[in-house]
C-alpha positions in Angstrom: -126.2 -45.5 -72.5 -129.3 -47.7 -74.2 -130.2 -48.3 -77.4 -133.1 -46.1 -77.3 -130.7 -43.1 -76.4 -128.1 -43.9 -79.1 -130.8 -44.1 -81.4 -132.0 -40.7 -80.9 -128.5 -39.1 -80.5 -127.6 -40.6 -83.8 -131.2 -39.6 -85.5 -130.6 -35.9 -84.3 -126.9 -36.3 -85.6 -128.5 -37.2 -89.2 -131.0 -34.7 -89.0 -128.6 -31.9 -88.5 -125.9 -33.1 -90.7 -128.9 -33.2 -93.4 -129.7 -29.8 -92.9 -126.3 -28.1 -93.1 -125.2 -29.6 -96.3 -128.9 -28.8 -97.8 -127.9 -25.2 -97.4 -124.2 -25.3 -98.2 -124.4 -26.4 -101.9 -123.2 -23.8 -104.0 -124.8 -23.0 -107.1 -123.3 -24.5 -110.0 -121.2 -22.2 -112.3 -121.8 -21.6 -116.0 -120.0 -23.8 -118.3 -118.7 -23.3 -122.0 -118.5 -25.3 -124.7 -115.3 -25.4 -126.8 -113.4 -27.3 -129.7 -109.9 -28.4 -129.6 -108.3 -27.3 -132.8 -104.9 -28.8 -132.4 -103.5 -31.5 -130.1 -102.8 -30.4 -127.2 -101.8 -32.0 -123.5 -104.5 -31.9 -121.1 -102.6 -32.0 -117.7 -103.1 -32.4 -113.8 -102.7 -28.7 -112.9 -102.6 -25.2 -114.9 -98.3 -25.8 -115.4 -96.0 -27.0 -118.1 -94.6 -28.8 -115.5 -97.4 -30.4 -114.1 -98.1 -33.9 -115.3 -99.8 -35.0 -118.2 -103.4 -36.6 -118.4 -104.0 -36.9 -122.0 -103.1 -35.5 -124.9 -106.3 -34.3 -126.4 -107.1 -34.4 -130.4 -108.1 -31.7 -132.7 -112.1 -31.7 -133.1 -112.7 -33.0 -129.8 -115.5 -31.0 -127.6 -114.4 -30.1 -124.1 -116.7 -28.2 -121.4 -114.2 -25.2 -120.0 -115.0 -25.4 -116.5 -113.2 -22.4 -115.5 -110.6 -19.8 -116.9 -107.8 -20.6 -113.8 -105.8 -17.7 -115.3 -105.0 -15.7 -118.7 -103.0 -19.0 -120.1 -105.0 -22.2 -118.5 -108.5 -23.4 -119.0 -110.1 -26.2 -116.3 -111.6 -28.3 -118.5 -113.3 -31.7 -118.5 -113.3 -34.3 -121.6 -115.9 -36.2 -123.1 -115.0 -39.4 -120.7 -115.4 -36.8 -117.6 -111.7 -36.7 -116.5 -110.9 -33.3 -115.6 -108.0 -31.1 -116.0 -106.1 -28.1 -117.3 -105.2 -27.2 -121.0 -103.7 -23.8 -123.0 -106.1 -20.6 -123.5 -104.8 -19.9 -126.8 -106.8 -20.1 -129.7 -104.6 -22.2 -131.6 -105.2 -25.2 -129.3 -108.9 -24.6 -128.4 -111.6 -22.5 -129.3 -114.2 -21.5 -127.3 -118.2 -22.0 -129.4 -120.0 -19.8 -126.6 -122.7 -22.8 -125.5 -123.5 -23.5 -122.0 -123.6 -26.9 -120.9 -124.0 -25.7 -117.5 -127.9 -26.4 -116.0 -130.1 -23.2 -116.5 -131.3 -21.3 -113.6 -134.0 -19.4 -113.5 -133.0 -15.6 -113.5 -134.0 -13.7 -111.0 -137.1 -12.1 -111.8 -136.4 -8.3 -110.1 -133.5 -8.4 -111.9 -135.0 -9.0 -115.0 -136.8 -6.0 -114.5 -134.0 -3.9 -113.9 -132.1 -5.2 -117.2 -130.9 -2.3 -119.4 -128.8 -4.0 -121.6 -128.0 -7.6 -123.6 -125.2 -9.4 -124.2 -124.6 -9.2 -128.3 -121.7 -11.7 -128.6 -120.1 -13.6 -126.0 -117.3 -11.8 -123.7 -115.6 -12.1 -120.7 -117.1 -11.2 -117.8 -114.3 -9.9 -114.6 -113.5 -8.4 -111.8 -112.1 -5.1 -112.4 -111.6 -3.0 -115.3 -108.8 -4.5 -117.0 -108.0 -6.9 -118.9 -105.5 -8.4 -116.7 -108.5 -8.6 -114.2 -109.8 -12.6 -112.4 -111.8 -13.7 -114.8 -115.5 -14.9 -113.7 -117.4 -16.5 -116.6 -118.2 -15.6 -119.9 -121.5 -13.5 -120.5 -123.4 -15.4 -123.1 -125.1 -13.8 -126.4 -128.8 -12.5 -125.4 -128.2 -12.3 -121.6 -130.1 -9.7 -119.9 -127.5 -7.5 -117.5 -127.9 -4.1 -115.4 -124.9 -1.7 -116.4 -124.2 0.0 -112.6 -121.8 2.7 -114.2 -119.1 3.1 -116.7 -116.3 4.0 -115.2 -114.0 4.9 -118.4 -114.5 4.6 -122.3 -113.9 1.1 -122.4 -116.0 -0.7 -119.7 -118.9 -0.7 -118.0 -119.9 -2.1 -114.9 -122.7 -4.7 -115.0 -124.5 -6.8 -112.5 -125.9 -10.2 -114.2 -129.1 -12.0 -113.9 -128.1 -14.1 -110.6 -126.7 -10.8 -109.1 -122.8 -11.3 -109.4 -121.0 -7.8 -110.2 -118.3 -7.4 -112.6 -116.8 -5.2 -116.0 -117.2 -6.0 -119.5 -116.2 -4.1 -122.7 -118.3 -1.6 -123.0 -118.0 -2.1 -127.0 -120.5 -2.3 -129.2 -120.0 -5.2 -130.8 -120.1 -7.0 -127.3 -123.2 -5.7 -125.5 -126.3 -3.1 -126.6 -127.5 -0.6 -124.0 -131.4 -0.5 -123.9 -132.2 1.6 -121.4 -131.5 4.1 -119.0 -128.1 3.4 -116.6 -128.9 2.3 -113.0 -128.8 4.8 -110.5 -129.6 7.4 -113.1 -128.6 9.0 -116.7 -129.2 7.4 -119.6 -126.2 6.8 -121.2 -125.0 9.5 -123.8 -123.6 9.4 -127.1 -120.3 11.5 -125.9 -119.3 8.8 -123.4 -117.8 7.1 -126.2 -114.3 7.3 -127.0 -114.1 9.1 -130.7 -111.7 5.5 -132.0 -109.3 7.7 -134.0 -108.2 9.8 -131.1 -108.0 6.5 -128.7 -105.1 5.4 -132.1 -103.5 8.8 -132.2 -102.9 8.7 -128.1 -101.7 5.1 -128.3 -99.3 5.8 -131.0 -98.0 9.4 -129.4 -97.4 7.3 -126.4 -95.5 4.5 -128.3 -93.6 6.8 -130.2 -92.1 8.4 -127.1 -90.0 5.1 -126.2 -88.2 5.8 -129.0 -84.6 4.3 -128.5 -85.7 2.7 -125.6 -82.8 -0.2 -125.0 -84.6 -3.9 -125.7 -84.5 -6.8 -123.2 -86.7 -9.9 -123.3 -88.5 -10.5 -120.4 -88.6 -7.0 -119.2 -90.0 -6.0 -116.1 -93.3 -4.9 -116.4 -93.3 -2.7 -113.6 -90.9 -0.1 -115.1 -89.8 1.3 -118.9 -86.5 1.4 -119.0 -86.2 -1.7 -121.1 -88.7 -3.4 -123.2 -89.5 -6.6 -125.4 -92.2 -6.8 -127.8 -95.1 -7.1 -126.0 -94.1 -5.3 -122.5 -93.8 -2.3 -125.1 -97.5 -2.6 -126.6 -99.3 -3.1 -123.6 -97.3 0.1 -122.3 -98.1 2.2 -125.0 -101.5 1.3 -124.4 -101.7 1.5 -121.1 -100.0 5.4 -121.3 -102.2 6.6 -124.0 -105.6 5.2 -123.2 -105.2 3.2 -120.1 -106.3 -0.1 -121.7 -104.2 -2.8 -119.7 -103.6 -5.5 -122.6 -102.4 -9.0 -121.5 -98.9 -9.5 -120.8 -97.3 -11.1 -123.9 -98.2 -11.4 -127.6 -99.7 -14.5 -127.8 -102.4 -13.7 -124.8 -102.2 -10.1 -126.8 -103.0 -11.6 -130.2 -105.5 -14.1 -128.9 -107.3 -10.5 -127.3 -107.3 -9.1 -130.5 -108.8 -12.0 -132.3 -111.5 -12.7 -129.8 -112.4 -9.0 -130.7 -113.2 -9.9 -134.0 -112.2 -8.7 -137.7 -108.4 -9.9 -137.8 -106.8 -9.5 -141.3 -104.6 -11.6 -142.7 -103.4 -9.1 -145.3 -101.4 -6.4 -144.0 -102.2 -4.2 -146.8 -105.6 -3.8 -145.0 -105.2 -2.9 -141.6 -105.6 0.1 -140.2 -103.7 2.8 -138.2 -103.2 1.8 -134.7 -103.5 -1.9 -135.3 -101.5 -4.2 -133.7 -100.1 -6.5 -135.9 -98.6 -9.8 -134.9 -95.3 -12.2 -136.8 -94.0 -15.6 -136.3 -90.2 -16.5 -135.5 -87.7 -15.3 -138.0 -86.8 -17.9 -140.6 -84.8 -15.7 -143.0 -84.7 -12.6 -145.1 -86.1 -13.9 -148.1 -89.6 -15.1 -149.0 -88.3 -18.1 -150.2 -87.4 -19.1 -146.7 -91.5 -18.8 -145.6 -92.2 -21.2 -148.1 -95.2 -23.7 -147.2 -95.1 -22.7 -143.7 -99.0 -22.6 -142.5 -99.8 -19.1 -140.9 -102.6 -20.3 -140.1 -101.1 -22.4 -137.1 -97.3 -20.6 -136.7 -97.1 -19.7 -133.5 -96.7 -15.6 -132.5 -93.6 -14.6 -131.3 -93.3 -10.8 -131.9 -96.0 -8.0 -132.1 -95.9 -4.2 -132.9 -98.2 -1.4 -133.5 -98.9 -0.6 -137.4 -98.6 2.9 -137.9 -100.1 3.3 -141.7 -98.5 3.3 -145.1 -96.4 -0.2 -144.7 -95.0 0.8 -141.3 -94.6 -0.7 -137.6 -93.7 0.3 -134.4 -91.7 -2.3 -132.2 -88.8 -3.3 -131.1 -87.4 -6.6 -131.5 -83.4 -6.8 -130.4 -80.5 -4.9 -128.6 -78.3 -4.5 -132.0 -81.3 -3.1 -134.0 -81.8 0.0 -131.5 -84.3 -1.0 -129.1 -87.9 0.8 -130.1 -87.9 1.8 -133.9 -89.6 1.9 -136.8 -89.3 -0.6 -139.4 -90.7 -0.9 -143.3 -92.9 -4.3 -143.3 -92.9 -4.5 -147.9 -90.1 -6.7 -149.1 -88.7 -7.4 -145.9 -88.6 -9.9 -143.3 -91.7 -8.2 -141.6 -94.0 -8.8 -144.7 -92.6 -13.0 -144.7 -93.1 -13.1 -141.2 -96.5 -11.6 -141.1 -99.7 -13.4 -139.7 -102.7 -11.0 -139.1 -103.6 -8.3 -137.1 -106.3 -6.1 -135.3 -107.7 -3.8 -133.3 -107.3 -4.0 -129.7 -109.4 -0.8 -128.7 
């Protein structure tokens, strides 16, 4: 073979490699901004085991690449190493800003928009909140709600065309328009909130007795811990599929907005969240900072100083227990509503 021929051979072998890889860039993905609030190890891979890059410092700014699943964020630092670090709010908070490079919205879609984004919220795959997260909607984005398949979520397609479910609450997203394929939507879609506590509660209170065991299976109810019994009773009265154990269930509830640090003023149907036991009196609480104890039991608050749990074999399995002057009221940290 001449020169002449490997010349052209290799020219046409540029050319085409050129033109594949033009057209198999993906689009870049959105990005968020966030602060670490507490040191925290930034590692290789999304596992306690996995080894560790750095450990990062409170008040450093991070860009969350990704949500790899409901306990690790792909993150990269301000030096541009990259790597995997805990969900929870006590380590990092998330502030909402893209750093991602804008892209023009699609301008049919645009026209189609019948609702914005009011706060930031997660945008996923299904209808639960269990379900692969894809990004986070930002505050003022422009989306089409498809449908709304229960009380709680609606189907929305965003500006670049990716489908997914968000809350359908108010405080996350405004309806401005008629819903896509028809109807506008109606005031009686929503779920009246009271009766969405009462049916959490009723189904709660019907594990009565139920024999505790931590780590239960989540696939069944003959046992429970803390947490596995929440998200059940939730998932039996209104078919809201809370995260699997009460840190991820707390952290839901305070992304959610209007957490209380006075148990005095929550409300019915709350779920209210403690740190480890330390003792029986107050005295045995004293100087520890709520504000960074880690969560290690949850219940549901029933009303007039009362919760629904259950915390141990020898105290009965599910019960309910007084929360003034006992270790409920030392161990207290805040609570919410999940609905």
């Amino acid at each position: 073979m001449n020169y002449t021929v490997k010349q052209k051979i290799a020219t046409a072998t540029l050319t085409a490699a050129l033109l594949f890889s033009s057209v198999s860039v993906p689009a870049a993905q959105a990005a968020q901004s966030a602060e670490v609030q507490a040191g925290v190890n930034m590692r290789t891979s999304p596992s306690t085991s996995a080894k560790v890059v750095r450990t990062l410092k409170r008040g450093e700014k991070v860009t969350i690449v990704e949500k790899a699943n409901a306990y690790w964020y792909k993150i990269t630092d301000s030096t541009g190493k990259t790597g995997y670090i805990s969900t929870s709010s006590k380590y990092v908070e998330v502030t909402g800003s893209s750093t991602a490079p804008s892209q023009d919205p699609n301008p049919d879609q645009m026209q189609k928009a019948n609702a914005v984004i009011k706060a930031s919220v997660s945008f996923r795959k299904s209808a639960s909140t269990s379900g692969t997260f894809i990004r986070y909607l930002k505050k003022g984005e422009k989306v089409v709600v498809l449908s709304k398949p229960n009380g709680y979520w609606y189907e929305v397609q965003d500006a670049s065309g990716v489908r997914g479910y968000v809350s359908s609450s108010a405080s996350y997203i405004t309806v401005t328009g008629p819903i896509a394929g028809g109807g506008a939507s109606k005031p009686d879609e929503t779920v009246d909130p009271a009766l969405a506590v009462e049916k959490v509660i009723a189904a709660g209170m019907k594990y009565l007795g139920t024999p505790y065991e931590y780590g239960s299976s989540r696939s069944n109810t003959a046992t429970f811990d803390c947490s596995d019994f929440v998200r059940q009773a939730f998932l039996d009265g209104v078919g809201i599929k809370l995260p699997a154990d009460s840190r991820s269930q707390g952290a839901y509830v305070k992304n959610k907005g209007g957490a209380k640090t006075d148990w005095r003023g929550l409300k019915r149907g709350d779920l209210i969240f403690f740190m480890s036991y330390k003792g029986s009196k107050a005295s045995a609480y004293a100087g520890v900072n709520k504000g960074t104890a880690t969560i290690t039991h949850d219940g549901i608050y029933l009303g007039d100083g009362q919760v629904l749990h259950t915390y141990s074999k020898e105290s009965g399995g599910v019960k309910i227990s007084s929360i003034e002057g006992t270790q409920w009221e030392y161990r207290f940290l805040f609570g919410g509503s999940a609905l």
